[in-house]
Backbone as a printed PyTorch tensor [residue, N CA C, xyz], in Angstrom:
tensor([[[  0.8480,  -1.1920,   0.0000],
         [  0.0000,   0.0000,   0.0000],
         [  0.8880,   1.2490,   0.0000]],

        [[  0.2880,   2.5060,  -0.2690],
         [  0.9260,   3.7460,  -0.5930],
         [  0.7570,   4.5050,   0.6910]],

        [[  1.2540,   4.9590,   1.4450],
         [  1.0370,   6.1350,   2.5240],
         [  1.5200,   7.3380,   1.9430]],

        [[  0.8390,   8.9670,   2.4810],
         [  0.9870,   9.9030,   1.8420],
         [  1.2460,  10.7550,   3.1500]],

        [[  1.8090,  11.3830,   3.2140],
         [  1.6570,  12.6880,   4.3550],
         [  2.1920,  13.9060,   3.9690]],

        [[  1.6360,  15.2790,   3.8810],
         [  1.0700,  16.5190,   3.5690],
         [  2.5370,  17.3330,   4.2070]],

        [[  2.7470,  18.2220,   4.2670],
         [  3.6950,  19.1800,   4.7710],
         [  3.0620,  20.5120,   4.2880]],

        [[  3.3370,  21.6480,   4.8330],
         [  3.7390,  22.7400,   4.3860],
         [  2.4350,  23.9090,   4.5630]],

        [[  1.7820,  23.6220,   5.4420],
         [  0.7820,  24.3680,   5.2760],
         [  1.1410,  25.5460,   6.6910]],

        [[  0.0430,  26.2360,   6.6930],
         [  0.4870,  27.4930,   7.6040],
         [ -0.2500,  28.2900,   7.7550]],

        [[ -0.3090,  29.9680,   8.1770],
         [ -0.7500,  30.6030,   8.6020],
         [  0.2680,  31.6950,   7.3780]],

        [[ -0.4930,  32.5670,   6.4220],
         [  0.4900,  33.7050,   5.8010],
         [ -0.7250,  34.5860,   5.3310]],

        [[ -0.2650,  35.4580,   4.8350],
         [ -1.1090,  36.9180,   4.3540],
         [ -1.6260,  36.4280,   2.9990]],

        [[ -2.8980,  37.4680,   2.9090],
         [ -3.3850,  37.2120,   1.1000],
         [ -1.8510,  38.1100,   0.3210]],

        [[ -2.0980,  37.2070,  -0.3560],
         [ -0.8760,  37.7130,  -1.6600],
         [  0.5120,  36.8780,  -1.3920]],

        [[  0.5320,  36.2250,  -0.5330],
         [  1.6060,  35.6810,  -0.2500],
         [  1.7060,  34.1050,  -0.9820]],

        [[  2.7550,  33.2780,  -1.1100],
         [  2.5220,  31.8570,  -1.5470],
         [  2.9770,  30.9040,  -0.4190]],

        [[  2.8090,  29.5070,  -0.9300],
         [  3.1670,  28.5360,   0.2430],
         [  3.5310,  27.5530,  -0.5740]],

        [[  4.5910,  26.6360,  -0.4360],
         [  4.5910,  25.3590,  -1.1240],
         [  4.0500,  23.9600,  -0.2200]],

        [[  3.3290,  23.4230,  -0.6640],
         [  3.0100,  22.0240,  -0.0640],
         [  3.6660,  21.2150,  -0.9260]],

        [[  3.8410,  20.0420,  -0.0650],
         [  4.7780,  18.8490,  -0.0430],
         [  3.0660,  17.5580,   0.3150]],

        [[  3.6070,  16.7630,  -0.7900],
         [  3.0820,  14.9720,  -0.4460],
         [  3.8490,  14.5060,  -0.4610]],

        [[  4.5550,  13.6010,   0.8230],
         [  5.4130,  12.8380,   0.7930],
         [  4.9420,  11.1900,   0.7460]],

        [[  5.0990,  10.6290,  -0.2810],
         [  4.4610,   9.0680,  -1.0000],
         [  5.6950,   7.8900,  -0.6030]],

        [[  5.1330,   6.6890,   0.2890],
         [  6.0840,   5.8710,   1.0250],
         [  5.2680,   4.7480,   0.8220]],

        [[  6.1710,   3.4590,   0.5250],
         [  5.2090,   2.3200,   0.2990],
         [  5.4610,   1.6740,  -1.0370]],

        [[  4.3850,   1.3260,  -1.6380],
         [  4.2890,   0.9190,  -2.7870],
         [  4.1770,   1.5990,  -4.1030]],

        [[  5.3360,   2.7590,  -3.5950],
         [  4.4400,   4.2220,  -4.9560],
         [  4.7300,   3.3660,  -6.4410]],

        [[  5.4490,   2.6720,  -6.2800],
         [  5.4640,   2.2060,  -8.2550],
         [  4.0580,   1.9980,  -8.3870]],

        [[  2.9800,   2.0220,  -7.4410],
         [  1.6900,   1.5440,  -8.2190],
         [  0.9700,   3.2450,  -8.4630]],

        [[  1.8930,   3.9200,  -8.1680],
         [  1.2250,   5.1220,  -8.0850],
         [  0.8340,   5.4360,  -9.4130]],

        [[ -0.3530,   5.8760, -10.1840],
         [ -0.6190,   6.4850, -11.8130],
         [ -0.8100,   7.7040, -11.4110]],

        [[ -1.8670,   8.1780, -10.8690],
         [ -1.7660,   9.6220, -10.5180],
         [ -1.8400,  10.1720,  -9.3640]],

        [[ -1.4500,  11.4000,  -8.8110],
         [ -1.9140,  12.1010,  -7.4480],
         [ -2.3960,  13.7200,  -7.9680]],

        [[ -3.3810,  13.8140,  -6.7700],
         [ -3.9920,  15.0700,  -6.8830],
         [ -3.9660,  15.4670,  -5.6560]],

        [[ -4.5560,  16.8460,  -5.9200],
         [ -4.9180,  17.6650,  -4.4480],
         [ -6.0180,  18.0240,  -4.4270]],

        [[ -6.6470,  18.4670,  -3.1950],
         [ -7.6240,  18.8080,  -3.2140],
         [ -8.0810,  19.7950,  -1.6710]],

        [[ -9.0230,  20.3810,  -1.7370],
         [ -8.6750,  20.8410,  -0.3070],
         [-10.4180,  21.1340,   0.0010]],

        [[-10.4750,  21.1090,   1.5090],
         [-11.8440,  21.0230,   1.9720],
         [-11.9240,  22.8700,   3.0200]],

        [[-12.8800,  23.3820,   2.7860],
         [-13.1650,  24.5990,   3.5700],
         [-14.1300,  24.0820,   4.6860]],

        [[-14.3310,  25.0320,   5.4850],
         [-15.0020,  24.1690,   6.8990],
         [-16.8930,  25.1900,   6.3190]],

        [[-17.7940,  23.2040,   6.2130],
         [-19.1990,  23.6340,   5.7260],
         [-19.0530,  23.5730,   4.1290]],

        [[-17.9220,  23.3420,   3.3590],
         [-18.1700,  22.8640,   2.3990],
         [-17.4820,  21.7070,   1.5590]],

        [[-17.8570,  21.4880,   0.7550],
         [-17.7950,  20.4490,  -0.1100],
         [-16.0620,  20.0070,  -0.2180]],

        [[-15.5590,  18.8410,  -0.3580],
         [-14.0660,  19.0290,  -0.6030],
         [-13.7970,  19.2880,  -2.4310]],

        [[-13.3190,  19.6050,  -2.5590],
         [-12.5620,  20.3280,  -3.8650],
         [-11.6830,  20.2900,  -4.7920]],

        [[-11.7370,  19.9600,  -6.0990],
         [-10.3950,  19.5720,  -6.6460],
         [ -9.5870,  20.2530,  -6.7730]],

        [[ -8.4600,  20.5150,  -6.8700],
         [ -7.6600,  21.8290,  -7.2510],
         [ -6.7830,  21.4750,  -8.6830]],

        [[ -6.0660,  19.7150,  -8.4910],
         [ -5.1280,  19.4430,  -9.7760],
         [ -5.0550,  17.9030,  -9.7130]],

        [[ -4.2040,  17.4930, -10.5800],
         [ -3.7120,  16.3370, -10.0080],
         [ -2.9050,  16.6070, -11.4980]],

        [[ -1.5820,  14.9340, -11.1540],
         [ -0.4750,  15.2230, -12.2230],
         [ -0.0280,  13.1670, -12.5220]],

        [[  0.0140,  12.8610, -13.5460],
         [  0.2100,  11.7560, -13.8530],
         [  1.4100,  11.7380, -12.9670]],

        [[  1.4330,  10.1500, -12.7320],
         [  3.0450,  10.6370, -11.9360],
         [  3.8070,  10.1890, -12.8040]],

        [[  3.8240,   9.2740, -13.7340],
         [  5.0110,   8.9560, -14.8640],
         [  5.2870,  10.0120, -15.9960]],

        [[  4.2080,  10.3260, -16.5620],
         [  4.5680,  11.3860, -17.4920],
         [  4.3230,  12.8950, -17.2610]],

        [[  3.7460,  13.3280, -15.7690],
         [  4.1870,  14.6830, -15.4610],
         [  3.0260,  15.0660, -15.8940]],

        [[  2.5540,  14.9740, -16.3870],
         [  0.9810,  15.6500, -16.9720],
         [  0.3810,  15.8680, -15.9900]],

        [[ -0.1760,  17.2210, -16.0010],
         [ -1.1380,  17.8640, -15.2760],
         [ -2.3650,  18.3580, -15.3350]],

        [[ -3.2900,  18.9620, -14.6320],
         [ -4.6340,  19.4800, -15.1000],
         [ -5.0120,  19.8010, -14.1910]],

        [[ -5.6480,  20.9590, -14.0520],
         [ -6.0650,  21.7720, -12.7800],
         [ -7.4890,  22.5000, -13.0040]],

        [[ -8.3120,  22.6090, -11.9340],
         [ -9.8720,  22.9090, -11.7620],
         [ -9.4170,  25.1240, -12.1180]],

        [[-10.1030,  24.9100, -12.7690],
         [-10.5460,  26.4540, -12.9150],
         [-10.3080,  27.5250, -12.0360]],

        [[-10.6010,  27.2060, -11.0850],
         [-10.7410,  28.3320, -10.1240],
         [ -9.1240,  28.3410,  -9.2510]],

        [[ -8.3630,  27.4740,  -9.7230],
         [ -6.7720,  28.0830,  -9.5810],
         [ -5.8800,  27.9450, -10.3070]],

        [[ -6.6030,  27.8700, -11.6710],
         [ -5.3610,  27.4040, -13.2290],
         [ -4.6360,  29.2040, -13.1240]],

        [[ -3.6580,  29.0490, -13.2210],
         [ -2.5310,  30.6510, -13.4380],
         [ -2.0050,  30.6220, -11.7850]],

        [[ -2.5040,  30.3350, -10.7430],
         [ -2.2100,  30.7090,  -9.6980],
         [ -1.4400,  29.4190,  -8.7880]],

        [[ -2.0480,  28.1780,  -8.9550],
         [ -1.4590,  27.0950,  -8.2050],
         [ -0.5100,  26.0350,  -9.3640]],

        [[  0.5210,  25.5580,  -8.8650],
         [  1.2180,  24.9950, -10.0540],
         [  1.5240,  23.2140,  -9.0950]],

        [[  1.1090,  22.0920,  -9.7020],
         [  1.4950,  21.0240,  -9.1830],
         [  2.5270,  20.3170,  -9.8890]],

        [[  3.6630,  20.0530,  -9.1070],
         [  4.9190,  19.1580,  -9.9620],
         [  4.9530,  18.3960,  -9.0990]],

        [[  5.9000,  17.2220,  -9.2530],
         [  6.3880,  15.8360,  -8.7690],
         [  7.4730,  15.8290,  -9.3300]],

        [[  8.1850,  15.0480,  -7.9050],
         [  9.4380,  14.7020,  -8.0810],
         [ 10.2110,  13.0680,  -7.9110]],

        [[  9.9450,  12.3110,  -8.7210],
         [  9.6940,  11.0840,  -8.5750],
         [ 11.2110,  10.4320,  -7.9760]],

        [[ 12.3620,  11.1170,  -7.7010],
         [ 13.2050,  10.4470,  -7.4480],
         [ 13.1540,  10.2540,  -5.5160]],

        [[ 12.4130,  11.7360,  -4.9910],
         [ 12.3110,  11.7360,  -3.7300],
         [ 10.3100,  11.1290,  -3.4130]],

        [[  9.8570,  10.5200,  -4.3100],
         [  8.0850,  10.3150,  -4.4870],
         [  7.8380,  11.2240,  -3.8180]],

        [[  8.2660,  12.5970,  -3.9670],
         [  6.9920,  13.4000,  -3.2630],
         [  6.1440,  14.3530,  -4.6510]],

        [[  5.1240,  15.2170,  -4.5880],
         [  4.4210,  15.8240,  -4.6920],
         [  4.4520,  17.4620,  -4.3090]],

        [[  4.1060,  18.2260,  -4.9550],
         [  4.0220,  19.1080,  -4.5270],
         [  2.9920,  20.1260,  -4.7830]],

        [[  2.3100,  21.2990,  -4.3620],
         [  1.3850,  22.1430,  -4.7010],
         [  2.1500,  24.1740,  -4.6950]],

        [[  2.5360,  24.1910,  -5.9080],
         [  3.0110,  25.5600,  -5.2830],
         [  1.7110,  26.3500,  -5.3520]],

        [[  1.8380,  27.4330,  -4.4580],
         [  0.1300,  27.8020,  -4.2070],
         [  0.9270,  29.9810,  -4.1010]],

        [[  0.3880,  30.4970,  -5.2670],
         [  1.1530,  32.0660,  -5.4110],
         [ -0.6550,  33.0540,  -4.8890]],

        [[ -0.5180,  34.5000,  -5.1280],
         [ -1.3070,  35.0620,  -4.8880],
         [ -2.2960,  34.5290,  -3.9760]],

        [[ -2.3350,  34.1700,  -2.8500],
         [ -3.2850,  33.2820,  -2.0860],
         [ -4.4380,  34.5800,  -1.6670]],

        [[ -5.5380,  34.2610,  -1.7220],
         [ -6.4610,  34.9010,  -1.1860],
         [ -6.9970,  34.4270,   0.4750]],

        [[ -8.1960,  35.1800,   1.1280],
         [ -8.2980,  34.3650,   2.0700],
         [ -9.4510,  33.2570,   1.9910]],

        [[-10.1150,  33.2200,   0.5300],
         [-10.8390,  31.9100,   0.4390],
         [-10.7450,  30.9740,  -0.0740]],

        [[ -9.0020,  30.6420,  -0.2700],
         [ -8.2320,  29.5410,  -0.3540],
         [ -8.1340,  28.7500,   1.0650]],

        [[ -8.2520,  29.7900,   2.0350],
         [ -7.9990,  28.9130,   3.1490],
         [ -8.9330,  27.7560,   3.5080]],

        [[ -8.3240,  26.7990,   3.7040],
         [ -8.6770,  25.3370,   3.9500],
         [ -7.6440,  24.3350,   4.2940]],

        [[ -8.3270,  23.0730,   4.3060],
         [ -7.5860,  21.7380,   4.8600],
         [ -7.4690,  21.2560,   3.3400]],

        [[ -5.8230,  21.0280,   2.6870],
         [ -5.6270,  20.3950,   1.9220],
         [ -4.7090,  19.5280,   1.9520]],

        [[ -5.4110,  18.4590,   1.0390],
         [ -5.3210,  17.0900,   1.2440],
         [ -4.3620,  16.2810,  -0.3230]],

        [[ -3.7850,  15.6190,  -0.4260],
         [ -3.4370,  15.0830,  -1.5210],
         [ -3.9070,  13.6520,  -1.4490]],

        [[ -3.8330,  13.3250,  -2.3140],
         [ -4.2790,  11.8170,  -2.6020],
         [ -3.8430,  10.7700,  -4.0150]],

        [[ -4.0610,   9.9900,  -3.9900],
         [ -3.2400,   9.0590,  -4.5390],
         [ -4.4450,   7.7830,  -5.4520]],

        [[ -3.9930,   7.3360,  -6.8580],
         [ -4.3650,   6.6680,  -7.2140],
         [ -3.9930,   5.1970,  -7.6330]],

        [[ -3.5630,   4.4970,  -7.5750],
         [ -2.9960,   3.3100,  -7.3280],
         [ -3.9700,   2.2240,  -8.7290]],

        [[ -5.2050,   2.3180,  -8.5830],
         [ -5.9310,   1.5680,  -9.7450],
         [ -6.6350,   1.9500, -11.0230]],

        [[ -5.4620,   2.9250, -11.4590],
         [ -6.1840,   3.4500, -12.6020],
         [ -7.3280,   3.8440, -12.5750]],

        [[ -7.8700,   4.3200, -11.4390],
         [ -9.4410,   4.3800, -11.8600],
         [ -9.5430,   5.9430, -12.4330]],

        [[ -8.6560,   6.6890, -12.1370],
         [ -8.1790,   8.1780, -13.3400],
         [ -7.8400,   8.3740, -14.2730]],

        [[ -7.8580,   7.0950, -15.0550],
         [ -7.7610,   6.9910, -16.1470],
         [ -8.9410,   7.9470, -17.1580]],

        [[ -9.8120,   8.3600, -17.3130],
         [-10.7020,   9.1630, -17.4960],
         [-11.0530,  10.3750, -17.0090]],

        [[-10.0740,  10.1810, -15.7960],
         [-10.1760,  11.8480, -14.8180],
         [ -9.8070,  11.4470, -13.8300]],

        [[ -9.5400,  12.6390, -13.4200],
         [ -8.6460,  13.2320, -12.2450],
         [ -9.1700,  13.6430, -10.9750]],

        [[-10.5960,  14.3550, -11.4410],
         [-11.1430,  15.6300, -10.5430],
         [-12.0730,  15.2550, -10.0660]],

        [[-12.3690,  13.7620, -10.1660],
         [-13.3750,  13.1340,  -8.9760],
         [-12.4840,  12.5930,  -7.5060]],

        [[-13.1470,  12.7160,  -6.4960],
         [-12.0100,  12.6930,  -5.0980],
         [-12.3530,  10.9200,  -5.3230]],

        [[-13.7990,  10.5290,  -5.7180],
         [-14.2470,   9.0580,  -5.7550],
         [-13.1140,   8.0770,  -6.3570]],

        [[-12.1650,   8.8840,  -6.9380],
         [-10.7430,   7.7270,  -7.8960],
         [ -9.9180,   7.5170,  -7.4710]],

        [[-10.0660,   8.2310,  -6.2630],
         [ -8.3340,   8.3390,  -5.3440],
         [ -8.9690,   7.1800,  -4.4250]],

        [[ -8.1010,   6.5600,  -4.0110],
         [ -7.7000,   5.2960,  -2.9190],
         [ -7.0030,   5.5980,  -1.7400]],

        [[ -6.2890,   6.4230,  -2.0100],
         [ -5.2910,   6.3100,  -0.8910],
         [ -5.7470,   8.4750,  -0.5850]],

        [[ -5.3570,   8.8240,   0.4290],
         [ -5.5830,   9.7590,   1.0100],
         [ -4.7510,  10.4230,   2.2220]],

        [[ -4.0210,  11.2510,   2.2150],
         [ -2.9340,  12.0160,   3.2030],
         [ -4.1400,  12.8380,   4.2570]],

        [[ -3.2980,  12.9270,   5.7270],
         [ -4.3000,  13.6230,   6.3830],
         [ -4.3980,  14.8460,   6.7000]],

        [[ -4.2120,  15.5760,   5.4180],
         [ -4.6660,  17.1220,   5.2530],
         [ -3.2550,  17.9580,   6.2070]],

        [[ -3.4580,  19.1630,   5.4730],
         [ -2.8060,  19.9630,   6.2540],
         [ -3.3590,  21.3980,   5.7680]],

        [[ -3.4630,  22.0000,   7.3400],
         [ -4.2630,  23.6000,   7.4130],
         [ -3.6930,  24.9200,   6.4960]],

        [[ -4.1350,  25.2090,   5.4670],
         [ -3.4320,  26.8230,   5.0900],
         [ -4.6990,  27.7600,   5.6250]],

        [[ -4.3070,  28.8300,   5.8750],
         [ -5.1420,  29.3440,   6.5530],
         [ -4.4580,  31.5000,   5.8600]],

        [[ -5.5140,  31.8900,   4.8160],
         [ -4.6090,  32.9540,   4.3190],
         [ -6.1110,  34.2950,   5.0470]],

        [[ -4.8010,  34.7550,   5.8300],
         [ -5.6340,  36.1780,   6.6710],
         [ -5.4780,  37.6220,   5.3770]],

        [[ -6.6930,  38.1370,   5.9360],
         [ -6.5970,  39.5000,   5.1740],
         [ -5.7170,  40.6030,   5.2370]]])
């Protein structure tokens, strides 16, 4: 199995950036894709990206394409979310997650494809 755990989240100003870290331990050769996603408190959780992990390919939800950038670094299996211009209704619990059975093969931006799941970490962007 794949374990995932989150880094990098915090407390910073709107306009400021943050990098998050997924750190992937285990069985990552089964890894096909990882995404992120992040949950606000009272709503829905959220896609933000996700990135093939063999060929780097990416794709990101609308509402942070220009602003959030996801790469991977497959020699250390981690993940990452660089996150620029942050507003304060970015702030949330974000989470990365992991796909292991192809079931993203058709997409990315359902949370229902991911298998495996990291246990969030808080950004929190003040005015």
């Amino acid at each position: 199995q794949v374990q995932l755990v989150e880094s990098g989240g915090g407390l910073v100003q709107a306009g400021d950036s943050l990098r998050l870290s997924c750190a992937a331990s285990g069985r990552t050769f089964s890894i096909y894709t990882m995404g992120w996603f992040r949950q606000a408190p009272g709503k829905e959780r959220e896609f933000l990206a996700r990135i093939r992990w063999n060929s780097g390919n990416t794709y990101y939800a609308d509402s942070v394409k220009g602003r959030f950038t996801m790469s991977r670094d497959n020699a250390k299996n981690t993940a990452y979310l660089q996150m620029s211009s942050l507003k304060p209704e970015d702030t949330a619990v974000y989470y990365c997650a992991a796909d292991s059975t192809r079931s993203t093969y058709y997409g990315g931006a359902n949370a229902d494809r991911y298998n495996i799941w990291g246990q969030g970490t808080q950004v929190t962007v003040s005015s």
